[in-house]
N, C-alpha and C positions, 0 to 999 in steps of 0.2 A: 727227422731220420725215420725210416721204415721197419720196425721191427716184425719181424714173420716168426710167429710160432711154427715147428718142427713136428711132425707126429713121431717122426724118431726118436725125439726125447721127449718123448707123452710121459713116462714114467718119472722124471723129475718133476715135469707140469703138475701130477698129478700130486706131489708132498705139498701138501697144506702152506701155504703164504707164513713165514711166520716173521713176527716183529722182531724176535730175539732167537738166538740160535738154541737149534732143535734139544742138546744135552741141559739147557738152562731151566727148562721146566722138570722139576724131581717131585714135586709134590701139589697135588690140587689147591687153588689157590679160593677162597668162597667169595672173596672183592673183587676178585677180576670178573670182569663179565665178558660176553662176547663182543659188545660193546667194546669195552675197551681196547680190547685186542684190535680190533679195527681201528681203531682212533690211533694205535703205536704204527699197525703196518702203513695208515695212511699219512702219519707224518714221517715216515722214515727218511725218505728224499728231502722233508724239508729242512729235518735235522741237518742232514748228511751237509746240505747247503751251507748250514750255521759250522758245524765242526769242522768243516774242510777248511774254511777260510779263518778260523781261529788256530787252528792248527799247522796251516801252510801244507794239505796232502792231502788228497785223495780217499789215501789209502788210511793215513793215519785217524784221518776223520770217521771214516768207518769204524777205528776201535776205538772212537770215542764215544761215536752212536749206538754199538753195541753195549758197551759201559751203561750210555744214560735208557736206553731200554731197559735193562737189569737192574738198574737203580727205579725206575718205575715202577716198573713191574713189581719188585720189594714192597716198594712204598705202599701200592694199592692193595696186596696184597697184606699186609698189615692192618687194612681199614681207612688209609691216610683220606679224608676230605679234602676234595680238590672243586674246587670253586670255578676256576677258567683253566680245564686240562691243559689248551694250547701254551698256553703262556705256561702254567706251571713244567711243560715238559723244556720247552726253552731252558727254563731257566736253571732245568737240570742237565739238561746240555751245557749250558754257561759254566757251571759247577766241575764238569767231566770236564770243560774243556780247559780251564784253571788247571784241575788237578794234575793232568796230562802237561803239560808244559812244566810244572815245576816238577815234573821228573824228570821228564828230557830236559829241561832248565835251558830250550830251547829260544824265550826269549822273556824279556817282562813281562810279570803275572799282575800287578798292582801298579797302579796311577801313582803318580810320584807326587803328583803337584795338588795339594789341599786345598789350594786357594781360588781353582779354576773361577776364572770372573762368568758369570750367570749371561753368556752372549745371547742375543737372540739367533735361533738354528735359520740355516741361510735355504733358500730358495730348493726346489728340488735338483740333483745331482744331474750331470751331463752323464752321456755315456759312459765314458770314462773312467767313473768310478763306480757304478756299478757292473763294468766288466774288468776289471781289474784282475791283474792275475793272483794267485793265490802266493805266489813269490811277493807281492808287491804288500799284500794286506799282513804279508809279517812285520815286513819294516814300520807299522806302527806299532806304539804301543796297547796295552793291551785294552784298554777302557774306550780308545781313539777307534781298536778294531771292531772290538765287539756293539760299540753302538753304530757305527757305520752299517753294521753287517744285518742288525737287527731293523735301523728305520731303514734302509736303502736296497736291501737284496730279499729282506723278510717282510716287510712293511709294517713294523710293528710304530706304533705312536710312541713319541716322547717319554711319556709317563709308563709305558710299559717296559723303553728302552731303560728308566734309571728304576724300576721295580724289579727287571730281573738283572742289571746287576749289581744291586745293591748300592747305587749311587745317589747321588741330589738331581732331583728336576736339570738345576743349573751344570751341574759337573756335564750329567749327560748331553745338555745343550751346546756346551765347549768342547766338548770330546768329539761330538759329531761335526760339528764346525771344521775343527781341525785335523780331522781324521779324515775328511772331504779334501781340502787342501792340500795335506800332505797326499793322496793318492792322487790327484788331479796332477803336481809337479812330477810323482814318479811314474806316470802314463808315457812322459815324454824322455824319459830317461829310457836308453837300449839294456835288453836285457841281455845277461850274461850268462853263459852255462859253464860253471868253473865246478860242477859235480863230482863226486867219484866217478874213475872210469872201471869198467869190468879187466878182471885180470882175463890173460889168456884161459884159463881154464874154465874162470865163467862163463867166456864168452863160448867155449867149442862147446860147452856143456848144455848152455839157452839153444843154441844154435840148432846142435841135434835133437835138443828134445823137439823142439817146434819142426825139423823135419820129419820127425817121427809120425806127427801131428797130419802132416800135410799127405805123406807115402801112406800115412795108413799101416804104418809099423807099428803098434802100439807094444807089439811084444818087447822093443825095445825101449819103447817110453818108461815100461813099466821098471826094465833095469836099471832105468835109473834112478828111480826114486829109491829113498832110506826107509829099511824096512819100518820104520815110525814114522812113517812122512804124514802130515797135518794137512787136508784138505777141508776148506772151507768153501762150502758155495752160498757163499752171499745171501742172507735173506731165504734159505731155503734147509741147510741140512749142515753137519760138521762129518769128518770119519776119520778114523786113523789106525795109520797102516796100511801095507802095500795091499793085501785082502781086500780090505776093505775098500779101499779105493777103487779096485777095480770096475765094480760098477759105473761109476762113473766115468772113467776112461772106455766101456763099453760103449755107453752112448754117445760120446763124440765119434766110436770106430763106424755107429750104424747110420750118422747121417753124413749126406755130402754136402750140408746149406752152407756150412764154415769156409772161409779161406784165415790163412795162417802167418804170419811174420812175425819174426823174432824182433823185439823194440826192449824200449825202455820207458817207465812213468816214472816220471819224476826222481829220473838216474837209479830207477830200480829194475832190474831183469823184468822182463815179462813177455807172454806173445800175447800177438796183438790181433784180434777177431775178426774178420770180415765176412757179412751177409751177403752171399751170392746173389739172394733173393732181392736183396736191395741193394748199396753202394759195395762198391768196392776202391772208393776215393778216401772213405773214412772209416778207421774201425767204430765196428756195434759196438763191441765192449772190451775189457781185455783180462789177462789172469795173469797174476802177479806171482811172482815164482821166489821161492828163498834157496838161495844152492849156497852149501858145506861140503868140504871134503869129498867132493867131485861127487855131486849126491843131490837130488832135490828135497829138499826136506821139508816143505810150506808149499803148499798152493793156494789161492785164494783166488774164487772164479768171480766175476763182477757180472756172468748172466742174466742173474734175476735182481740186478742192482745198479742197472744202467744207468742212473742216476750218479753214480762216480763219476761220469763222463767230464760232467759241466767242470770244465777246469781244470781237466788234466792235463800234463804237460807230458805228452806224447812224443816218441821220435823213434824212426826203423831204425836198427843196428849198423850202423856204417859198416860198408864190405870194405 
């Protein structure tokens, strides 16, 4: 895909890369180095990789990687000794990515079966399963996911796959075995979209705002958002309030690179991006939208986070 930087929005380019969102730093930290900062922003995508597919989203994955960034960031900041950073950031992803599911109690957090026989791990994966959708890598469990996810899509070895998560050599040997398996049989199984659908209100609500988007009406974008309304851009800045936001609805009004369609990821409202510059067959990126009470009240811009792409489950707004 062709991304083209904007001089129009030279002024967001220009906020500092940050690994964790901008309100998150309150106080100097004397263990983080600049070093490290680089080492979070440059794994950010590959977390994103790991928590989207433990997660089954996108979108949810991202507030799990923001999570294990803040949890890093703590840690270093405390002094904490870190021997192999990559693996130790894994494995704090692994951690977020447990804890988040047993809140949504979205699916099994714990291996059931104590006795996993010690198999030898099978030959490397077909296609198949390591493009698997992120709907598919739910329906394992959860030790079946996360070691798939870690030798197959991360490339991490065996022994680092049962180090971070806490498992036996042998567990993780069987887990990955069969966590292979089961996603190779539901490759051939059709998939279903039985989601929530948008009530009429949501739907006139996405609808206009993304022509708002598109006309270059922003005066009315801006009506509609909640004078609280949460914007997040991704890897770059937070703000809230309609004030506040504005800025940034500014600089989508100064450039024309964008094209616009109202969609859905993963049966959530959102518009959907398209680079003039480059395709207009696929969106660049998209910005996920929360609407209450005929109101936007959450935006979250995936610009500088294009890395949500890999696995989204995209689709335009049926007319």
């Amino acid at each position: 895909m062709h991304f083209v930087s904007d001089a129009d929005i030279d002024r967001f380019r220009r906020q500092k890369p940050s690994p964790i969102r901008s309100h998150a730093l309150t106080e100097p930290a004397s263990h983080v180095t600049p070093e490290f900062e680089r080492l979070l922003a440059e794994m950010r995508p590959l977390l994103h990789r790991y928590c989207a597919r433990m997660t089954g989203s996108v979108i949810d994955g991202e507030d799990v990687v923001q999570d294990t960034l803040l949890k890093a960031f703590a840690a270093r900041s405390s002094g904490a000794t870190i021997d192999n950073p990559r693996a130790w950031l894994v494995r704090i992803a692994h951690n977020a990515s447990l804890d988040f599911l047993r809140r949504r109690a979205r699916g099994p957090v714990l291996e059931s079966d104590d006795a996993l026989e010690a198999l030898p791990a099978p030959e490397p994966p077909d296609p198949d399963v390591v493009s698997a959708s992120l709907r598919s890598f739910m329906r394992l469990p959860t030790l079946q996911r996360a070691a798939v996810i870690l030798k197959d899509v991360l490339d991490h070895s065996l022994e680092e796959v049962a180090a971070i998560t806490g498992a036996s050599l042998a567990s993780a040997k069987s887990a990955l075995q069969r966590g292979r398996t089961r996603l190779r049989a539901l490759a051939h199984e059709p998939e279903t979209n039985d989601g929530p659908q948008l009530s009429d209100v949501a739907r006139a609500r996405l609808t206009a705002y993304v022509d708002g988007f598109t006309s270059g009406n922003f005066d009315a974008v801006r009506a509609m958002l909640a004078e609280d309304v949460e914007l997040d851009l991704v890897a770059r800045l937070t703000r809230r309030g309609v004030s506040d936001v504005g800025e940034y609805l500014g600089r989508y009004a100064a450039t024309a690179q964008w094209a616009y369609a109202a969609g859905m990821v993963e049966e959530r409202p959102a518009m959907l991006v398209y680079d003039r510059y480059g395709s207009l067959d696929t969106p660049a990126y998209f910005v996920a939208l929360d609407l209450a009470n005929d109101r936007v009240v959450g935006i979250r811009d995936f610009l500088f986070a294009r890395y949500a792409m890999e696995g989204a489950e995209l689709r335009g707004l049926a007319s």
